[in-house]
Z-matrix of the N, CA and C atoms (Angstrom, degrees):
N
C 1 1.443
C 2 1.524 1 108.64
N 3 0.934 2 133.40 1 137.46
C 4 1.395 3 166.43 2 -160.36
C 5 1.723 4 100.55 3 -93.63
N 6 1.368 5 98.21 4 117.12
C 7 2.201 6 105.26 5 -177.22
C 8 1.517 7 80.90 6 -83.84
N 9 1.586 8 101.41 7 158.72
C 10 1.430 9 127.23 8 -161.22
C 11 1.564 10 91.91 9 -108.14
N 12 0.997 11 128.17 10 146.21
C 13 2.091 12 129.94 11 166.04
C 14 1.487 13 78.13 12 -52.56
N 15 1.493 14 155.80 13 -69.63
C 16 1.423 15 113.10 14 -154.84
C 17 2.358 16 132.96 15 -48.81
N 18 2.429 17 69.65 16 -43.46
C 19 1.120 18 78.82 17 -166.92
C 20 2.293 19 115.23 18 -64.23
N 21 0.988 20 109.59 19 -26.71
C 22 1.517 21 134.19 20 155.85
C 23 1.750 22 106.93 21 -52.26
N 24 0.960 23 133.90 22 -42.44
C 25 1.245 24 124.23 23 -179.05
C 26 2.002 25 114.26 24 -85.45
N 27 1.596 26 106.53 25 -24.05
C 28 1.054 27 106.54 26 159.56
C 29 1.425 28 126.18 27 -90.87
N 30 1.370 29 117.76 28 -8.52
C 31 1.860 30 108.32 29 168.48
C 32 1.658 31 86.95 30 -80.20
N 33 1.083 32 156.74 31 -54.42
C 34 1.395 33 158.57 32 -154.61
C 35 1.478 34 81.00 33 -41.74
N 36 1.116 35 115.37 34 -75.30
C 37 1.438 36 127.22 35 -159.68
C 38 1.241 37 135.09 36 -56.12
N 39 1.782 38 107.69 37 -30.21
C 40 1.178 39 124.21 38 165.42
C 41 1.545 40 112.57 39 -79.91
N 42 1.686 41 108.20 40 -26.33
C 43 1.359 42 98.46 41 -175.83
C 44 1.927 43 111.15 42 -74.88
N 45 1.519 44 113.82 43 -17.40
C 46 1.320 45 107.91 44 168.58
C 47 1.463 46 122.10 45 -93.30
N 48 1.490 47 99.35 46 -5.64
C 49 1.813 48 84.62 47 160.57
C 50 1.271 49 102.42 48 -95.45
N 51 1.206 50 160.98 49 -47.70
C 52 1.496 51 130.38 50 157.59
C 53 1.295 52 138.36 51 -48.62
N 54 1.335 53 126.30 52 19.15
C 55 1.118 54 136.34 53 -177.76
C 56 1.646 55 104.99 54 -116.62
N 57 1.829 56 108.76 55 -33.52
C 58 1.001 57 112.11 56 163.91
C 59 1.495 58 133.97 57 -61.09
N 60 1.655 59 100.31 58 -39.95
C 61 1.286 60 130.95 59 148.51
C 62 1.931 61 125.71 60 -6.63
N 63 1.864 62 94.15 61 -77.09
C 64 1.194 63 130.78 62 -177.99
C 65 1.436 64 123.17 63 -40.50
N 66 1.399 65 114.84 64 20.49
C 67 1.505 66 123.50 65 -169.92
C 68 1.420 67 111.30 66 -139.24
N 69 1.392 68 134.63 67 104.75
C 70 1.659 69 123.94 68 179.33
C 71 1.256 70 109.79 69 -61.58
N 72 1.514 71 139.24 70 16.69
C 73 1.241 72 116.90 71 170.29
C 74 1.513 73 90.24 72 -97.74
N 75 1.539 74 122.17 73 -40.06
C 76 1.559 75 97.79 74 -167.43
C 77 1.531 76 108.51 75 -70.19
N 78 1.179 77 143.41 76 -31.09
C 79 1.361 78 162.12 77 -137.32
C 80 1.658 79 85.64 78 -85.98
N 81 1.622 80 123.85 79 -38.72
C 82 1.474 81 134.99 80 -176.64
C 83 1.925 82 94.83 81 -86.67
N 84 0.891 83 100.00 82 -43.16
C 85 2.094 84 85.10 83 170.11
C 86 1.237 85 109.49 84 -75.51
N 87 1.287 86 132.22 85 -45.70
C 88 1.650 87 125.23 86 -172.00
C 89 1.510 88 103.59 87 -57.77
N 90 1.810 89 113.62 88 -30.64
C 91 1.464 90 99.30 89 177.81
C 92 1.617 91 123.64 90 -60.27
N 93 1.620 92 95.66 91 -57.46
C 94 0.895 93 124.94 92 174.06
C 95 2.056 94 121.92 93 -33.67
N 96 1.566 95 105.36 94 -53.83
C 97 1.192 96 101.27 95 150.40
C 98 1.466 97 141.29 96 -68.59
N 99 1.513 98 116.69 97 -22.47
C 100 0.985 99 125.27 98 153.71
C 101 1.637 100 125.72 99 -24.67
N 102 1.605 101 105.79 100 -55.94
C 103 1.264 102 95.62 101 -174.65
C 104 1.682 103 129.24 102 -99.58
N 105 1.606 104 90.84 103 37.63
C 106 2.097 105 100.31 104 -174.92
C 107 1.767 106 95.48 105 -151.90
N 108 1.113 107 95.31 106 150.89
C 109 1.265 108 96.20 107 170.71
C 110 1.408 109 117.68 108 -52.13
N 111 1.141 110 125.65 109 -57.61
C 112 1.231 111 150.80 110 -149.38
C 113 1.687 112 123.28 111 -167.48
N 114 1.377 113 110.27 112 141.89
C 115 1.729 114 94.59 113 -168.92
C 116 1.726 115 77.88 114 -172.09
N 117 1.417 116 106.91 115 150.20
C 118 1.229 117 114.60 116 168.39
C 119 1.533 118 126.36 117 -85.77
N 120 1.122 119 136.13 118 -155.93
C 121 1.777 120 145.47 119 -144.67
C 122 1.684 121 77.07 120 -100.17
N 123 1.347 122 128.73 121 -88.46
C 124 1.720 123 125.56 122 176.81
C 125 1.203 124 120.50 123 -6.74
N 126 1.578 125 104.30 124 -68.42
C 127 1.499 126 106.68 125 -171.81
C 128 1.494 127 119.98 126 -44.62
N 129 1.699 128 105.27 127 -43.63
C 130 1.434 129 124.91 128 -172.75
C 131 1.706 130 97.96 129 -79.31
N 132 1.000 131 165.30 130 -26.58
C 133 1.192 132 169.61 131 96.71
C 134 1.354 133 117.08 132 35.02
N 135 2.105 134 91.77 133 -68.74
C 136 1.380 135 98.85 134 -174.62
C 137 1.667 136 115.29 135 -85.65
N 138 1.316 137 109.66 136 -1.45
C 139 1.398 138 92.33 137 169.00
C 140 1.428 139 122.04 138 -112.91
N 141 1.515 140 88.36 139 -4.71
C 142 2.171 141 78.86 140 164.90
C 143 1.814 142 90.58 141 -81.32
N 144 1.066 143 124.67 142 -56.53
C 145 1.425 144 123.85 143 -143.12
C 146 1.341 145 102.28 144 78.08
N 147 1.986 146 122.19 145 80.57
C 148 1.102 147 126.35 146 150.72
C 149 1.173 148 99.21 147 -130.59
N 150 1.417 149 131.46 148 -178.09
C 151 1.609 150 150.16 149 160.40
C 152 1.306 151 100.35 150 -52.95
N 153 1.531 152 110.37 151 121.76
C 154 1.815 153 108.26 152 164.06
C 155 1.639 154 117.90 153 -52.46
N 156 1.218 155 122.31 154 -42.96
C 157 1.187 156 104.96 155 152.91
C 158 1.506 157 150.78 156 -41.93
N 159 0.999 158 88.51 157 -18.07
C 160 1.673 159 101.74 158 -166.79
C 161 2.098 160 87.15 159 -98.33
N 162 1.110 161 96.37 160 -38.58
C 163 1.929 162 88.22 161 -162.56
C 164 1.924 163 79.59 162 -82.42
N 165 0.781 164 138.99 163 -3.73
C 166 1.381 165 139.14 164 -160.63
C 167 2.064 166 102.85 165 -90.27
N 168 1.574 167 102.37 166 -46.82
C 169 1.374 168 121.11 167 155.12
C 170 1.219 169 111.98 168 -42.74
N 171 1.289 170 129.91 169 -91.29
C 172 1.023 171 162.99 170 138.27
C 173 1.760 172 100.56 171 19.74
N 174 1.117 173 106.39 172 -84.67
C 175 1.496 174 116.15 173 -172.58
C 176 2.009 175 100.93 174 -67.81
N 177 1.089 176 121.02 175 -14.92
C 178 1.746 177 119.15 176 158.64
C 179 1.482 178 112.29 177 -85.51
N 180 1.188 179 113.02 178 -15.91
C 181 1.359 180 91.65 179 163.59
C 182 1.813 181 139.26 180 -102.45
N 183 2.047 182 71.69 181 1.88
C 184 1.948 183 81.62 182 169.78
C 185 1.292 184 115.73 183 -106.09
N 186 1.218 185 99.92 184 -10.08
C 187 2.005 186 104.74 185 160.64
C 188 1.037 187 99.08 186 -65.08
N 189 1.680 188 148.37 187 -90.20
C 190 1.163 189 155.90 188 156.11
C 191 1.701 190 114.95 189 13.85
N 192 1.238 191 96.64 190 -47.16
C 193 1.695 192 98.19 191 -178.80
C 194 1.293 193 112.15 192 -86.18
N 195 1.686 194 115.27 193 -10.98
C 196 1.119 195 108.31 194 -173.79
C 197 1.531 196 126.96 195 121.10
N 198 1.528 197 99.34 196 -59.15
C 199 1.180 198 133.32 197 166.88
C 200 1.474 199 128.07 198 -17.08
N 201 1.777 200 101.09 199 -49.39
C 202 1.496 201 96.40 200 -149.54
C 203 2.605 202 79.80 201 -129.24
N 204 1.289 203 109.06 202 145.49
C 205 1.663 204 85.01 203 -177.90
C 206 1.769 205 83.46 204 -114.52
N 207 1.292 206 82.97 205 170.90
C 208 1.730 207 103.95 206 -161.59
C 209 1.416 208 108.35 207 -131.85
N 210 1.721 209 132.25 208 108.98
C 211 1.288 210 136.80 209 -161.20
C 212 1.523 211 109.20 210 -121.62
N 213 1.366 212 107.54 211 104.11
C 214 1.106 213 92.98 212 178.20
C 215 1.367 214 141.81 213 -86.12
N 216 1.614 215 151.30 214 142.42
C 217 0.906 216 134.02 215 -143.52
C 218 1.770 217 103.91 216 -146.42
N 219 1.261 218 124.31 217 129.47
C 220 1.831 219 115.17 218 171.04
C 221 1.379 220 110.31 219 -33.13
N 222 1.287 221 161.50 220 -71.87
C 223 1.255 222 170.53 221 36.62
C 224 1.687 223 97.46 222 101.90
N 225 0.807 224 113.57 223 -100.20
C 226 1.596 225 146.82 224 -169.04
C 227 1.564 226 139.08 225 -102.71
N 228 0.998 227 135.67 226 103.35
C 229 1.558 228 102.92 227 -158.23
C 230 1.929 229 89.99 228 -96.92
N 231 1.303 230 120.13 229 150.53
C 232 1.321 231 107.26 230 175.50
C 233 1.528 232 113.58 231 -128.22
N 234 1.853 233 109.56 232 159.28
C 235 1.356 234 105.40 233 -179.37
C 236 1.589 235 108.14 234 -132.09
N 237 1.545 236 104.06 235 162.55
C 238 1.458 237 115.73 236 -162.50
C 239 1.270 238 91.50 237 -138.24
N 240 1.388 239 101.46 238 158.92
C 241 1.723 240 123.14 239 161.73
C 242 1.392 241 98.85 240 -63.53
N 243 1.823 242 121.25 241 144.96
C 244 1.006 243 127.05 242 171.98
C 245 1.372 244 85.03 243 -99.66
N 246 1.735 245 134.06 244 103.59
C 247 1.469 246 121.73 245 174.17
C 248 1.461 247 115.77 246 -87.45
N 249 1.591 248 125.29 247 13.21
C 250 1.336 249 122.79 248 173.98
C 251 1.628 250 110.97 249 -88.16
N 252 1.739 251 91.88 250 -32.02
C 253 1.441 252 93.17 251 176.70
C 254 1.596 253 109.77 252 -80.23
N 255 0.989 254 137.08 253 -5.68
C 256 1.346 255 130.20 254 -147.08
C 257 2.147 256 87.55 255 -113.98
N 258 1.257 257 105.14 256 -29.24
C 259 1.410 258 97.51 257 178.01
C 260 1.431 259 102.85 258 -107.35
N 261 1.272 260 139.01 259 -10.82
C 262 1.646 261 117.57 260 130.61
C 263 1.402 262 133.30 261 -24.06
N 264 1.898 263 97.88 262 -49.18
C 265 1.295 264 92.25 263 -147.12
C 266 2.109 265 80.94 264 -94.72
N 267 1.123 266 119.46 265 -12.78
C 268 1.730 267 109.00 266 169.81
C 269 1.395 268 112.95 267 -74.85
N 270 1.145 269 115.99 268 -0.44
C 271 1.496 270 124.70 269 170.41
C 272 1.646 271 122.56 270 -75.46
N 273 1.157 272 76.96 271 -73.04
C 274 1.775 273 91.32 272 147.20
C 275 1.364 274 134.16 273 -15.40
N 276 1.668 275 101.23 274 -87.38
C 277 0.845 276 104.04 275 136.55
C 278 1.798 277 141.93 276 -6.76
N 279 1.315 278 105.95 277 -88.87
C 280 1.449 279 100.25 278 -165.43
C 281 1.584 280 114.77 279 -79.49
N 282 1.515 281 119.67 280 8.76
C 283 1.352 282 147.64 281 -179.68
C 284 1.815 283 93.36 282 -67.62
N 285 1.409 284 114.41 283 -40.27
C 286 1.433 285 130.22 284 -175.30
C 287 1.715 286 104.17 285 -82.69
N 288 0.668 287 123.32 286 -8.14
C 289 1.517 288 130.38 287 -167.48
C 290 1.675 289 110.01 288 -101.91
N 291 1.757 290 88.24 289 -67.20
C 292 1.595 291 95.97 290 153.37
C 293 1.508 292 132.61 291 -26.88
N 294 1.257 293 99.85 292 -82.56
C 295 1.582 294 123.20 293 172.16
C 296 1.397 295 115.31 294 -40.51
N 297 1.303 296 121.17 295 -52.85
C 298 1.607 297 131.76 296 -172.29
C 299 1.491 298 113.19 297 -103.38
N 300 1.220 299 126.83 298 11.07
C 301 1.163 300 123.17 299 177.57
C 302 1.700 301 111.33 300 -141.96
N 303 1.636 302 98.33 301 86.80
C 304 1.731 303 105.07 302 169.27
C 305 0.923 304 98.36 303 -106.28
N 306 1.557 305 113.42 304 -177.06
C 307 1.226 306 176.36 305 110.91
C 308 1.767 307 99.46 306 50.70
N 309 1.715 308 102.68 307 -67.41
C 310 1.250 309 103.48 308 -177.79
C 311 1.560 310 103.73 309 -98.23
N 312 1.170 311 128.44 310 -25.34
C 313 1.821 312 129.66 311 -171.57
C 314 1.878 313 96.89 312 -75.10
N 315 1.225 314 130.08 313 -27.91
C 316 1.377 315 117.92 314 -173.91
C 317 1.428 316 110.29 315 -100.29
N 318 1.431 317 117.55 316 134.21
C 319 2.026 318 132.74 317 -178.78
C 320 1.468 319 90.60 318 -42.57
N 321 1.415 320 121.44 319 -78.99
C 322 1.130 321 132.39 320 165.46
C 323 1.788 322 149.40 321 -66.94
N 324 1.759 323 113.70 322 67.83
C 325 1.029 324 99.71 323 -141.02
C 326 2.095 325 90.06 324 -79.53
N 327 1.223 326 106.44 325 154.91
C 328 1.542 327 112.41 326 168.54
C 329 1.902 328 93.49 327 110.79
N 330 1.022 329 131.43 328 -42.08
C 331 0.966 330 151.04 329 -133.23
C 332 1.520 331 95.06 330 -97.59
N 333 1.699 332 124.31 331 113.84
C 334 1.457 333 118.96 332 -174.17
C 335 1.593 334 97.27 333 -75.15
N 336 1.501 335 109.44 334 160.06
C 337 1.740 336 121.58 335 -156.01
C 338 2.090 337 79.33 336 -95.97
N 339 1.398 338 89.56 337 141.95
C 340 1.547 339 93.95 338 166.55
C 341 1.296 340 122.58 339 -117.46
């Protein structure tokens, strides 16, 4: 079967949010935002203890992917989990799991993957 330009425009997409992914410093901000609504570049700074620059990278390349949304503000500019994209992209994800993991191909068939 033949991928559709949609279906091609969404592996594109998934392949740059896992690529965005592919780095333990962002994987340590996505946590990190995880647990606030919203918080600016500082906040996230002071609790990894990295260079604002460096989480400053970091946090442009998860806007970029989508991933992470970016508000800007006089004061502060602040960032959030994009969680529509982030359970898109676990969809995705487990779309591969689905598909490739029956009955006889999984150790454990019945058994959710942990």
């Amino acid at each position: 079967m033949m991928a559709s330009p949609d279906d091609a425009n969404a592996d594109g997409q998934t392949a740059e949010r896992l690529a965005a992914l592919a780095h333990p410093t962002r994987l340590r901000i996505l946590r990190e935002l995880s647990d606030q609504p919203a918080c600016c570049c500082k906040e996230v700074v002071a609790r990894l203890d990295l260079a604002q620059s460096t989480v400053s990278q970091h946090l442009k390349v998860l806007v970029a992917a989508g991933l992470v949304r970016y508000t800007p503000d006089k004061q502060r500019s602040h960032y959030s989990l994009d969680r529509v994209a982030l359970k898109k992209l676990s969809g995705a994800l487990q779309g591969f799991v689905d598909c490739c993991c029956t009955a006889d191909t999984c150790q454990n068939p019945g058994k959710p993957l942990a």
